[in-house]
N, C-alpha and C positions, 0 to 999 in steps of 0.2 A: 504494500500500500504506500501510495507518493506522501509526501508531508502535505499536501494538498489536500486530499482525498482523507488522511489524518485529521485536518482542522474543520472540514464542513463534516464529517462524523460525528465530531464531538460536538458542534452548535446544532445539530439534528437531536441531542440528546441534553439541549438544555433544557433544566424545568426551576420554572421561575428565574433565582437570580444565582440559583446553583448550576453548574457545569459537571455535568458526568465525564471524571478522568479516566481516559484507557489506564490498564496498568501498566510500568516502565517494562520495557525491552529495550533490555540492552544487548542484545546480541550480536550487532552491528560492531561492538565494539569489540568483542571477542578475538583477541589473533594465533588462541592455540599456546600450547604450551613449550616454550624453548628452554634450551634446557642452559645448565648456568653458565657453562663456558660459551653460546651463543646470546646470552645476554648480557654479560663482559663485553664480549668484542662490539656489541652493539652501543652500549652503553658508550664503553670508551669511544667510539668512533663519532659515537656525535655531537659529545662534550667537545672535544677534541675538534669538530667542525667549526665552534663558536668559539675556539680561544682558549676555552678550559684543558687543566691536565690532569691525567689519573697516570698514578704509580700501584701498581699491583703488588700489594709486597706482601710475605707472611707474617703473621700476627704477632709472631715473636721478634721480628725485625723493623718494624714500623716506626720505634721510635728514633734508629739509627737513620732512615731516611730521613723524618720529619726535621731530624739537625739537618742533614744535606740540604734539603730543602729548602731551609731558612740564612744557611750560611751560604747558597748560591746569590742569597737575594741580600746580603747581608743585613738584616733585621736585626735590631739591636733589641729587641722585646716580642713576647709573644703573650697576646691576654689568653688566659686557659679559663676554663668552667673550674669551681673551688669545690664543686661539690659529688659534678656525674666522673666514673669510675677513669675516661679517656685523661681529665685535667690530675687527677691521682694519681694516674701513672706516669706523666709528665713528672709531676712534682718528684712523685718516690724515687723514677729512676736514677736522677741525678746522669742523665745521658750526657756525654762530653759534647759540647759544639752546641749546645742548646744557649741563648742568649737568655737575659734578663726576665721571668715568670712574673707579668699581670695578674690580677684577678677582678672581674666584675663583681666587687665587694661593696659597692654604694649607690645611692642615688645617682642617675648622671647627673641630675643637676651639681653636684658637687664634684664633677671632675669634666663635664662635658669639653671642655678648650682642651683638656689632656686626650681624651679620646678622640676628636675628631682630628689632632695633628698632632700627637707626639707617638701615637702606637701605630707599630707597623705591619704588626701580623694577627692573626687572630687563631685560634682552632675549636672547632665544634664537634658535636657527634653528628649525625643523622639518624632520623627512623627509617632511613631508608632511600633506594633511587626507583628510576624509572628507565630503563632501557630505551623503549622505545623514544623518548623525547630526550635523551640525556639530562635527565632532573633530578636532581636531590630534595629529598622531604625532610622540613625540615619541624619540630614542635619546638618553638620558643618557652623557657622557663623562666625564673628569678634565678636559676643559674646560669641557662645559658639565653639572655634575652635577645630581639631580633637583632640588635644594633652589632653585636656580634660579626654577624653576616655580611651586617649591610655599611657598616662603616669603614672598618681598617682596609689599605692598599692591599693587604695580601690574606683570602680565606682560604685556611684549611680545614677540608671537614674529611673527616674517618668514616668510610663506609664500609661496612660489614657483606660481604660478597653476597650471603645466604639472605641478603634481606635487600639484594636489589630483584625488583620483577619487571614482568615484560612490559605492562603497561598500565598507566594510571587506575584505572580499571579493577585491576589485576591487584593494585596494593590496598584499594578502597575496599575490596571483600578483604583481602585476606587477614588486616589489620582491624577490622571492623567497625571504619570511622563514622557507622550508623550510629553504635551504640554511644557516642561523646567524642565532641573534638574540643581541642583548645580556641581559646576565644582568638588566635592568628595562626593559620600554618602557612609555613613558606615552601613553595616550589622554585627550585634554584637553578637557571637552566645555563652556565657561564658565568662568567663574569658581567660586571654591570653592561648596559651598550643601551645605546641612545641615538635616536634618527630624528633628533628636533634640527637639528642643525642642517639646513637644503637639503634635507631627506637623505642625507648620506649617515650610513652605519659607522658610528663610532664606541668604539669599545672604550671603557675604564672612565667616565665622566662623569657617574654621578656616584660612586661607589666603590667596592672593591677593582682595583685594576688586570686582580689575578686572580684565581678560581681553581685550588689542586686539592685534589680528591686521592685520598690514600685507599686504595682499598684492600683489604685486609679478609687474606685466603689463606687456609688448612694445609 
């Protein structure tokens, strides 16, 4: 049935100032199940198209990149989360090459001029990506709030191999963001980019400049 054919269906079954709703079919959006080394390479390849980087590394080696990382860019600071288990492990490892440990410990108002130009890196977790669009999910907290993401020159966020899926879809069951979402979720598709200026695609202008994505396999 056309979307057409869809909307005089339904005003055919209007009574009074109610609308009788079909029920959602989603099936349309359905693309079958790929399996995880097919949704890595897709993943990466299309973050990857927008500017973004992903480092594939194992779980136990993640935080010897995450120095490489930061000492290619040379970052003199990195704000971590003080409380979810990734900024814990920052802290305990005491990893060589890691620069100066932030925490989103206050109000911004009492440090906002420090965070919007004196920090240079930032790192989050994720609940998760998206394959098919190369996007990261993101749930903002009092630990790790959105500003996180969306301010410092350089985002790294930690993604968990087994919790990227194929498509938005596909994370909306599996996670069950029926039952409760948080009052903001972020979908993070690259780094910042902006086309106000004569229509042309400019990357890193209103936001993060850089966008790397560790993800972390068995």
């Amino acid at each position: 049935m056309s979307a057409r054919e869809q909307i005089l269906q339904r005003l055919k079954h209007r009574r009074g100032h109610t609308l009788a709703m079909p029920e959602c079919d989603y099936s349309v959006l359905d693309r079958g199940k790929a399996s995880q080394a097919e949704r890595l390479q897709q993943f990466e390849q299309t973050l990857e198209s927008v500017h973004g980087e992903v480092h594939r590394v194992h779980r136990n080696d993640w935080l010897e990149r995450l120095a490489e990382v930061l000492q290619a860019r040379r970052a003199r600071n990195l704000l971590i989360p003080g409380v979810h288990p990734i900024g814990q492990a920052v802290r305990d490892a005491r990893q060589p090459g890691l620069p100066e440990l932030l925490y989103y410990d206050r109000p911004v108002e009492n440090w906002q001029r420090e965070l919007f130009t004196e920090v240079d890196a930032s790192l989050t977790s994720t609940r998760g990506g998206i394959a098919e669009t190369g996007s990261l999910i993101l749930w903002p907290t009092t630990d790790e709030p959105r500003l996180m993401s969306l301010v410092p020159p350089v985002h790294i966020a930690v993604l968990e191999a087994a919790e990227l899926y194929g498509t938005f879809l596909e994370a909306l069951r599996a996670q069950g963001w029926a039952k409760g979402m948080p009052t903001n979720a972020l979908l993070i598709s690259g780094p910042s980019k902006t086309a106000d200026i004569e229509q042309t695609l400019a990357y890193g202008v209103h936001g993060p400049k850089e966008l790397i994505v560790l993800v972390l396999e068995d």
